[in-house]
N, C-alpha and C positions, 0 to 999 in steps of 0.2 A: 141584213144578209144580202148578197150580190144577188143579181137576177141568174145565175146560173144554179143558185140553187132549188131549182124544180121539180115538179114530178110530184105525183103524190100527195098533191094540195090535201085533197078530199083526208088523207092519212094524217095530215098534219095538224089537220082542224081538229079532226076527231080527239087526236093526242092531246091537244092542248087543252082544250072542254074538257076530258077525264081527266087531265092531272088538277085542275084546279078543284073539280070535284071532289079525286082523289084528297086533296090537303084539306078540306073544307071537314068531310069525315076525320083525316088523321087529328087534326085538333079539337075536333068534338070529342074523340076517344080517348086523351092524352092525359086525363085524369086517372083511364082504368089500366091503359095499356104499360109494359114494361119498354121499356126502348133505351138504344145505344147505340151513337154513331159509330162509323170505321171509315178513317182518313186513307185513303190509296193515292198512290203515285203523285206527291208533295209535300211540300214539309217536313221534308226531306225522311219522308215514309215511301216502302217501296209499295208492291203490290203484290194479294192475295190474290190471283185470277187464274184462270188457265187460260189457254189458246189454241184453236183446234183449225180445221180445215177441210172442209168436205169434199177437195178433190184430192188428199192424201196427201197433201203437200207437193202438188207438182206447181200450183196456178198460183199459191201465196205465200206470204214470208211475215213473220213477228218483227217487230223492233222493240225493245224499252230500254228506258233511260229515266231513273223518277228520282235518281237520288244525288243529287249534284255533291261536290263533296265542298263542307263550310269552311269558309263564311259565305261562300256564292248562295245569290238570289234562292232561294229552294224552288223555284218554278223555273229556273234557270235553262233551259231546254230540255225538262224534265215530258216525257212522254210516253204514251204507251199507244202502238201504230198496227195498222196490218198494211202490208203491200200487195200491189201485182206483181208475181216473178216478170221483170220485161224481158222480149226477146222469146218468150214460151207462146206465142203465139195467140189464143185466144182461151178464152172460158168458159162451159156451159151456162145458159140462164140458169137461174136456181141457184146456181155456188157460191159457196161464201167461205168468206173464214170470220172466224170471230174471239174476241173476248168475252171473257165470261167469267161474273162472280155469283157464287152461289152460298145462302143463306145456309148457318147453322142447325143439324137437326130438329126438331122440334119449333124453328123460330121461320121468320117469313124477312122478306123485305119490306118494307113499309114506302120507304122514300130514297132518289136520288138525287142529286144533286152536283154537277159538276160544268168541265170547260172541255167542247168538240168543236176539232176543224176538219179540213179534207181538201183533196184534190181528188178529182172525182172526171173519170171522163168513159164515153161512151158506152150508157149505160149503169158503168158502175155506180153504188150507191151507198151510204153508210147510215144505217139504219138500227137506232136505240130502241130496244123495249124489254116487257119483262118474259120470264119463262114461267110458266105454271109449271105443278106436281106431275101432270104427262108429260111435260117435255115443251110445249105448246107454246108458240111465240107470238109476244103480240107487242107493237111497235108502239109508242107512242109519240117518235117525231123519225125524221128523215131527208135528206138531202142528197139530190142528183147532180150539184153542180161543184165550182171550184169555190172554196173561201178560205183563206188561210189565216185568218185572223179568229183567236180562240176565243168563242162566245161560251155563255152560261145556259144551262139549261137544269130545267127541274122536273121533276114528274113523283107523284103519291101512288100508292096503290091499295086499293080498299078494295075487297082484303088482301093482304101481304101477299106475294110471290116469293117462287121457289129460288130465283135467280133474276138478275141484270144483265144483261148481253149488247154488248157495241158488235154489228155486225160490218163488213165491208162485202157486199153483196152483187154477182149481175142481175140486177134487175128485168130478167127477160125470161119467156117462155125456156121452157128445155127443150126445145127445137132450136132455139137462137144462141146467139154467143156474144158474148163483149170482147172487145179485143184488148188485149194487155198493154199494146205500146199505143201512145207514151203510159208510162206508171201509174196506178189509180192508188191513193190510200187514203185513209180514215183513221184519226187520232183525238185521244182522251185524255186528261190530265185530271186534278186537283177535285178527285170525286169525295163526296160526302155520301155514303150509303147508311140509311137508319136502317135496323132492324129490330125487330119487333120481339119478341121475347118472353112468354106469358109463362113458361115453363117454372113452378117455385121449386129452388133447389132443395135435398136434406142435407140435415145435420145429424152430427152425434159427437157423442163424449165421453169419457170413460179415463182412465187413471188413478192414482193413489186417493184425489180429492174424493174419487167417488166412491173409495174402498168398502164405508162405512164406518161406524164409532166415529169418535172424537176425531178433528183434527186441528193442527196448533203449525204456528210459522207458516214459511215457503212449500208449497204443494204443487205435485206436475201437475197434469190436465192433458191428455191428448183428446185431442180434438179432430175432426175432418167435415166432409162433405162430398156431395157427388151435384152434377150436373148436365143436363141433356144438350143445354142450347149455347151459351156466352162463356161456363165455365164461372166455376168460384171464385171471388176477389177479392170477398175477405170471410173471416171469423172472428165473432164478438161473442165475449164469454163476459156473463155479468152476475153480480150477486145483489141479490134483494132490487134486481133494474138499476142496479150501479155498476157502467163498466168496468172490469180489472183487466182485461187482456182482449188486445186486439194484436190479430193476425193477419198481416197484407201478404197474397200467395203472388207466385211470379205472374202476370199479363203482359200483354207486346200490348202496347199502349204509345201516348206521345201529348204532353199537352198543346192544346192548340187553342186559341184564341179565349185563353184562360180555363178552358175546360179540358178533361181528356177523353182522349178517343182513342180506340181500339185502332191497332194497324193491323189486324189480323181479323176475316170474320169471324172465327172463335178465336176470341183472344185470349183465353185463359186455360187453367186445366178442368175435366172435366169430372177429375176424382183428386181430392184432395186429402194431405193432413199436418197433422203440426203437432208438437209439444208446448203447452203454455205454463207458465211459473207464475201462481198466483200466492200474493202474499195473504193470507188472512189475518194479521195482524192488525190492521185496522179495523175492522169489525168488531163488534160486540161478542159480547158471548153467548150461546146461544143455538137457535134452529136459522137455516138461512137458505133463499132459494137459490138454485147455482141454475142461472142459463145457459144457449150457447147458440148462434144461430150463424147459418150462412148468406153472405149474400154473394149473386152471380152479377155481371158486368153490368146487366141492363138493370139493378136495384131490385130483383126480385129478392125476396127473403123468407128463409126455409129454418125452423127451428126444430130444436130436438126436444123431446119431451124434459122436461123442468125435474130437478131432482132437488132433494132436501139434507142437507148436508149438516154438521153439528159443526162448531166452531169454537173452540176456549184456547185463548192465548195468556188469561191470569191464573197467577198460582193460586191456592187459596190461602185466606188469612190464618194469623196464627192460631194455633188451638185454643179452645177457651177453658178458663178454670181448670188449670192442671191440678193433680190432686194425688201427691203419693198417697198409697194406703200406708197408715202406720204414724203418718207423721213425716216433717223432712229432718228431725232431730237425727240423731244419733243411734245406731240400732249394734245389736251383736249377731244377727242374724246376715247370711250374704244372700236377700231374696227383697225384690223390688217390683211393686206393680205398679202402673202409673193410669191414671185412666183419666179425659178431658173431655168437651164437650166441641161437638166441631161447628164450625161457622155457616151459617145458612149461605147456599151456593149459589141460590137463584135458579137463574135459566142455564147457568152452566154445569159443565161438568161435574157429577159425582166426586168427594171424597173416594179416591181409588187406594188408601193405605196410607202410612205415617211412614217419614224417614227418621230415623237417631242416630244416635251419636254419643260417644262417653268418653269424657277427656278425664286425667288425672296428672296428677306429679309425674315427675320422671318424663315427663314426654308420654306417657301412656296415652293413645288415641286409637281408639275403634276403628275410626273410619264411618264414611255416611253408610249405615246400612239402612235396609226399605224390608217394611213388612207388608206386604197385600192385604186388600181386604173392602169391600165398600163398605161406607162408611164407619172403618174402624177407629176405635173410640179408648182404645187399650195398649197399653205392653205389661206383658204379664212373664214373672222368670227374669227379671235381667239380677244381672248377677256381674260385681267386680274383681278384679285378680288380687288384691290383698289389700288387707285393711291401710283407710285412710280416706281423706275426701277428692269428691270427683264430683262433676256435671256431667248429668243430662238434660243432651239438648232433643229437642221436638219441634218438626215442622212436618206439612202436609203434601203429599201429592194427588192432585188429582186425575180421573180418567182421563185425559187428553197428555199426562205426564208433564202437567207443568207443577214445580215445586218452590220455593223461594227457602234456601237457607235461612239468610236473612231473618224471615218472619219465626224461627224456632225461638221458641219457651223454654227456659235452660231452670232444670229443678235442680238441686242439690242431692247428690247420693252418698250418703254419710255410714258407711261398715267401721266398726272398730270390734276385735275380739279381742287383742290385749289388755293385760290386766296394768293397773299401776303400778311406778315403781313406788315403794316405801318403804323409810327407815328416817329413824330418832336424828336427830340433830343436836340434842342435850348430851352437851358432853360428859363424862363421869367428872364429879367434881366432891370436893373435900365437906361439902356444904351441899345442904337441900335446893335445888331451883327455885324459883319461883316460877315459871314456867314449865312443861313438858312440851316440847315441840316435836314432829314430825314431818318430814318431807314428803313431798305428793309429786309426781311429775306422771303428767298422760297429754303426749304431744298432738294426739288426734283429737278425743271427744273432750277431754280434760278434765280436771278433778269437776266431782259433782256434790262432793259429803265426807264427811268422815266420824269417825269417834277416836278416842284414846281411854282407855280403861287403865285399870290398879288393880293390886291385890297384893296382901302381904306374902312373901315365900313360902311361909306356914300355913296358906287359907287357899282353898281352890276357887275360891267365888270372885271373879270379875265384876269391881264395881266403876261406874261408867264418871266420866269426868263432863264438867261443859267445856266443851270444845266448841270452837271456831274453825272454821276453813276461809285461810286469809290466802287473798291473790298475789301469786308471786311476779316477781321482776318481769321476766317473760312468758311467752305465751305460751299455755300447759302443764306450768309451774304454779304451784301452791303449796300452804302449808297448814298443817295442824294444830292447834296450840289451844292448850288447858292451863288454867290455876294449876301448881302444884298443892293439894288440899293436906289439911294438918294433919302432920302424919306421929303417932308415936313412935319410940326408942325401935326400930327394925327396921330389915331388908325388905322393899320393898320391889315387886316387877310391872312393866308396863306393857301394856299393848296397843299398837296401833291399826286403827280400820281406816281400808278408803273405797270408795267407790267412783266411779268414772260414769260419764252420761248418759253411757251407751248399756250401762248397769256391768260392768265388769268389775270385782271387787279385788282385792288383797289385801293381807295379815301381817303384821311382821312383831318380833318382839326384840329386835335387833336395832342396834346403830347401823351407821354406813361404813364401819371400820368390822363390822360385822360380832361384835361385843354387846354381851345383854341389856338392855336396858335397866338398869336397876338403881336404885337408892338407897342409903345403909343406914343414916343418921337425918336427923332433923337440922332444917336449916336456923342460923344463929338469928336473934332477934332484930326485928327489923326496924331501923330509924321510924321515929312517923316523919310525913310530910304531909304538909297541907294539898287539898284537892283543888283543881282548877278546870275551867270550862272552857272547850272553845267552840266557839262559832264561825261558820264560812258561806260566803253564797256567790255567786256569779251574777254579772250584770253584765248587759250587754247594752244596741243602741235602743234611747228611750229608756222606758220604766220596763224593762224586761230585766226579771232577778228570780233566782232562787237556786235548788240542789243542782237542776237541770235544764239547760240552755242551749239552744238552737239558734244559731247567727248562721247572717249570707256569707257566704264563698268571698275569702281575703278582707273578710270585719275584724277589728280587735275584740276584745271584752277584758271586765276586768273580774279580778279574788278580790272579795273586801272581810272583812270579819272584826273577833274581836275575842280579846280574851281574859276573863275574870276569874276571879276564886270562888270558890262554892258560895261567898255570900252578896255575887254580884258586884265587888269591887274591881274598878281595872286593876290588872295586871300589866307593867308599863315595862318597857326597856328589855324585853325577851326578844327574842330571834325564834323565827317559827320557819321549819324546813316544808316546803312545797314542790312537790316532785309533779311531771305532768308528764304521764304516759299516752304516747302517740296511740290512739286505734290501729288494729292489725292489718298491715300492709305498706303502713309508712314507711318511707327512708327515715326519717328522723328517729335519734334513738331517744327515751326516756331524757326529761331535761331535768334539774334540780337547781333551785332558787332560795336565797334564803328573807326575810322580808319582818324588819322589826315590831313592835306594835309600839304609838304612842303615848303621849299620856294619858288618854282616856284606854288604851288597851287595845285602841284600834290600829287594823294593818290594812293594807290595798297594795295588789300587786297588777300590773298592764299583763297581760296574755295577748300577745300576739298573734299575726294570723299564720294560719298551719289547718292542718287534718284537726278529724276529730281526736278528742283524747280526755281522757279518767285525769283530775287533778286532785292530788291527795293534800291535804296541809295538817301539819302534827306539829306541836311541840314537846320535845325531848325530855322535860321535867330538870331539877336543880338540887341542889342541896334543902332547899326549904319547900320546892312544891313537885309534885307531882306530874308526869306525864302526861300527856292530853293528844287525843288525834281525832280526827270529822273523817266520817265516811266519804270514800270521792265522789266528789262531783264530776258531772255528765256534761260535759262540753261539744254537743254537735254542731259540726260545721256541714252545710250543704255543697254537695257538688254544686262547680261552674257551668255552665254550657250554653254555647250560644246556638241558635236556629236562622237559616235564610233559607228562603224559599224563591221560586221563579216557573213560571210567572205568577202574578197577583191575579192577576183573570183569567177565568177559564172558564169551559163548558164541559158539559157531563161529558164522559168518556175520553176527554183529556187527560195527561200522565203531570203531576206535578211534582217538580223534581225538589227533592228536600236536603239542606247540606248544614253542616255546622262542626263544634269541636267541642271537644268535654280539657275542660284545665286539667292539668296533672300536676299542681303543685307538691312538692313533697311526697308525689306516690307514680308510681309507675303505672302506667295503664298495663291492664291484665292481657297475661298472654295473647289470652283470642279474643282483646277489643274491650273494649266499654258497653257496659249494654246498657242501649237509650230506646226510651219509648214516644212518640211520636203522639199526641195527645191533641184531643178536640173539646173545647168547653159545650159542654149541652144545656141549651138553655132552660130548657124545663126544668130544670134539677140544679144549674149551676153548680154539677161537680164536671172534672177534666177526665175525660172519657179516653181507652188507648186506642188509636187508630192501625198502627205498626210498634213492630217492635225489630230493633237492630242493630248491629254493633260496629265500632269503631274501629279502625286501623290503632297501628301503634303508635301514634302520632297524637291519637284521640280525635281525630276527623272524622267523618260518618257521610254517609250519601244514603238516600233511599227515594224511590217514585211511589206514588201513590193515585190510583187512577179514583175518580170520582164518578160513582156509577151508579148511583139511585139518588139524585138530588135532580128533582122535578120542579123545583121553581128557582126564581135567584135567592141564594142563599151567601149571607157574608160570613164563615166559617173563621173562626179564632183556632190556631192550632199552637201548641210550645213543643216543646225538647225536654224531656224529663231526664237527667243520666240519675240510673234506678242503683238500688243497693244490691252490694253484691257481697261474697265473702272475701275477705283478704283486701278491699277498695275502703280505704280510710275516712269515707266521706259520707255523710247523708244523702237521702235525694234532693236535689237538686232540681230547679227547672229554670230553662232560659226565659225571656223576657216577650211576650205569646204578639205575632203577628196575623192579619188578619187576609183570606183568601177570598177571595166574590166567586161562586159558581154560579153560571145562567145553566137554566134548563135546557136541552136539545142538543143532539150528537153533533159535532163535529163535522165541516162539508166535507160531504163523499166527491170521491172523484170522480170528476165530468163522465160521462158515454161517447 
């Protein structure tokens, strides 16, 4: 500094001894204190100051200039100045004019720090210090002479002040004067002012999250805060101490030598608020703490008291052990209750009621309707609009209203009131039958029984025939059929009973041409013919044989048999007709084959792959032997279905997403899907346990997630694809070919704070 800048040694010592003081505390305290700079007049920030003048503005004048406009230097001839008006003559000692920054409510200054020059002449003076709470000024450097090159200066203050003040001063009694010409001023640039800030802000919170009861998905949150001193800057709302929303409020701010700093002494607002959209879907389910805190410029931080929020974003599983009363047979009654057992919820949400659903023929569909109720366990009364069959489906909603279609349990609801139709197929003939047959047709529950009775025209008494109830061509179709028993010289009448599954009966003593049934004369003597034996069995791959056989999805199998006379000799060179009726729901219609026997009597016929289906095999009888037919055989085929899963690894509370397809060879997948069950082998027991249940597009494709949420160590988890039986689906169950999951223990990382 030039020798001109004089005066006031003794002022200037002092000054510099208390600042260094002053910093020596500021850093002893810097552990407990709150602090934030404010950048003024550089870097291309302007300035927060006032500028006043205690002779009224006759004797001085302001100048600034702090914000060059970019790319120029930001200290660029950036300034903030007071002058002497020249040409006014003189000024009392004591007068000044000055700059002045003043500390935030509540908050103090701490520290300065910046760049002063001056020209300075007779008397005049420019003199730095702080202002206390009365007003009270105390310098702590000063210069009387000329230096126009901008030096640094610093100065701490323990304890804080109220204000910084750059004065331009005459330095003289108030009896004396300084004189104005030539020009005196005093200039400040590129100040760094800490202030100190102990003031902790509040918070609060309040919105839908905090309603109360359950809550599920995207949730508001508004939020705010207040502030005395620096003003709000942000809001941190967290749940369980993991942030979900953070809120930066507007501040006059700038960063500067990689940190920021406030352009404004309060550089923020001083009451705040905001809406925040917090997802809770990643959370667990369950009780969860919901925070929310404020913080104000200088790091102070002000919390709202912690609230306890409830969170379920999973549906619940499917109901368990559905269970019509009655049976799921067939009924004549139009009254259904259905009652199940519900799946332990955990830490979540209550069962809050069951949704259903009832589909039929015709497009008839209910629609999802919802019964309330916690933990309801029932549907009691349901009832369908006319006889015939129908599903119902069941799944769950919980109190927080989450539900999964998906997971419903589809029971069968089977009403039939009709009776059967029936009448004789025995035509009137010139000769006694050998046969009495009657037709059966009940297209819903289906034939279940019947009788055919006799009695002569002369005799009221009904005597009963052995009857058969044989399966007709299609499905609900059947028939009656008795010995005709030896009758003497007379008219004889017949009656036919049937009964249907649902227990509905009918009578008839009619043909279908609506003519009595009756016989007038014995029939003429009958050829003998020798008796004959057949036998049939099914083979599949391996040593797998017998009435009834179960192969995988697109295997062949074969008929083999064999056919002799009552004394166990073959029967060689006959043709034996083998009919193979597809199971209900096939495209394929009944097929008919015909297949020789040997000379030992034997035949083998290839059966193809298809649905399941009934394979009859009979031979017709001849001139020298008799008739002969095998009960049919049971040929199931299992559904196809493949299973892919992703990812292979996972950790609890993770979603693993499960896809695959059910084959539809030969059969249509069912209106609303394929229903598949998603299975897990348990090893204690080594049976496949259900994990989901769901169903198929029409395509036979299938997707479902399944979150893994009480597996506490690593666990390697075997899961398949079962496509399950259904009515009208040609096919057995099925299961795809079982892949294996790895769960590790422990949630998922939360998102950072």
């Amino acid at each position: 500094m030039s020798g001109s800048r004089v005066g006031i040694g003794r002022l200037l010592a002092i000054g510099i001894a208390l600042g260094v003081a002053l910093l020596l505390l500021l850093a002893a305290g810097e552990a407990r204190a709150a602090k934030y700079s404010v950048a003024q007049c550089g870097w291309y920030v302007g300035a927060d100051a006032s500028w006043g003048d205690t002779t009224g503005g006759a004797k001085f004048r302001p100048d600034s200039f702090c914000v060059p406009g970019p790319p120029a230097d930001p200290f660029d001839g950036s300034h903030l100045k007071s002058f002497t008006r020249g040409g006014q003559g003189t000024v009392s000692g004591t007068r000044f004019a000055h700059w002045r920054w003043t500390a935030p409510p509540g908050t103090t200054i701490s520290q300065v720090r910046g760049t002063w020059w001056h020209a300075l002449h007779d008397g005049l003076e420019q003199r730095l210090g702080s202002v206390d709470a009365g007003g009270g000024f105390t310098p702590f450097v000063g210069a009387a002479g000329t230096d126009v090159a901008p030096r640094e200066f610093v100065a701490g203050f323990p304890p804080g002040v109220a204000a910084f003040e750059d004065r331009l001063l005459c330095a003289r009694g108030e009896d004396k004067w300084c004189s104005l010409d030539p020009e005196s001023w005093s200039a400040l640039r590129a100040l760094t002012i800490t202030v100190e800030d102990n003031a902790v802000p509040s918070a609060w919170m309040g919105g839908s999250l905090t309603d109360g009861g359950w809550r599920r998905g995207t949730e508001t949150l508004a939020v705010g805060g207040s502030d005395t001193g620096a003003g709000i800057r942000w809001g941190d709302t967290t749940l369980d101490g993991a942030r979900v929303a953070l809120t930066e409020y507007p501040c006059e701010k700038a960063q500067i030598g990689g940190e920021w700093r406030a352009t404004r002494m309060q550089p923020c607002q001083t009451g705040v608020s905001a809406t925040q959209t917090i997802a809770t879907a990643s959370f667990s389910d369950g009780p969860h703490t919901l925070g929310h805190c404020s913080w104000d410029f200088g790091a102070n931080i002000g919390c709202a008291a912690p609230r306890t929020i409830l969170i379920d974003n999973d549906p619940p599983a499917h109901p368990r052990s559905p269970l019509l009363a009655g049976g799921e047979g067939w009924r004549r009654s139009n009254d259904f209750d259905l009652a199940w057992a519900n799946p332990d919820q955990g830490p979540a949400s209550p069962v809050g009621g069951a949704s259903w659903r009832v589909t039929g023929s015709a497009g008839y569909d209910t629609g999802a309707r919802f019964a309330p109720g916690r933990d309801r366990t029932t549907l009691a009364d349901l009832a369908v609009p006319a006889a015939g069959a129908y599903s119902l489906m069941v799944w769950l909603r919980d109190e927080a209203g989450n539900e999964a279609p998906a997971s419903a349990v589809t029971v069968p609801l089977r009403f039939d009131d009709l009776a059967p139709r029936l009448a004789f197929t025995t035509a009137a003939e010139a000769a006694v039958p050998e046969r009495i047959v009657a037709a059966v047709e009940d297209p819903l529950s289906g034939p279940a029984s019947g009788q055919i009775l006799y009695r002569r025209s002369d005799s009221p008494k009904w005597l009963e025939l052995p009857t058969k109830l044989l399966g007709g061509a299609t499905a609900g179709s059947a028939s009656l059929s008795a010995p005709t028993p030896e009758l003497g010289p007379g008219t004889y009448l017949f009656r036919a009973e049937a009964t249907d599954a649902a227990g509905n009966s009918a009578v008839t003593t009619l043909r279908a041409d609506g003519t009595q049934m009756a016989v007038q004369k014995l029939a003429p003597a009958r050829i003998a013919r020798a008796k004959v034996r057949l036998f049939a069995q099914l083979a599949g791959h391996g040593r797998r044989r017998g009435d009834s056989l179960t192969v995988s999805f697109g295997a062949a199998a074969r008929l083999s048999g064999r056919l002799t006379g009552a004394d166990g000799a073959p029967v060689a060179g006959r043709e034996l007709q083998v009919v193979s009726r597809p199971s209900r729901g096939a495209l394929a219609p009944p097929a008919t084959a015909t297949v020789p026997t040997d000379e030992r009597g034997d035949f083998e016929l290839a059966l193809g792959p298809g649905p399941s289906r009934q394979v009859t095999v009979s031979f017709d009888g001849d001139a020298g032997l008799e008739a002969a037919s095998r009960r049919p055989l049971d040929l199931r085929v299992r559904s196809g279905v493949s299973l892919q899963a992703s990812p292979l690894a996972l950790r609890t509370g993770q979603s693993l997403r499960l896809s695959g397809r059910v084959a539809d060879e030969q059969a249509p997948i069912p209106r609303r899907g394929k229903l598949v069950a998603i299975q897990y082998l348990e090893a204690a027991t080594g049976r496949w346990r259900p994990v989901l249940v769901t169903r198929s597009d029409h395509d036979g494709r299938f997707r479902a997630r399944y979150r893994f949420r009480y597996v506490s160590a690593t666990a390697a988890i075997e899961l398949r694809a079962t496509a399950l039986a259904e009515e009208g689906w040609p096919y057995a169950p099925g299961s795809s070919a079982p892949l294996t999951v790895r769960v590790t223990a422990g949630p998922p990382a939360s998102a950072s704070r």
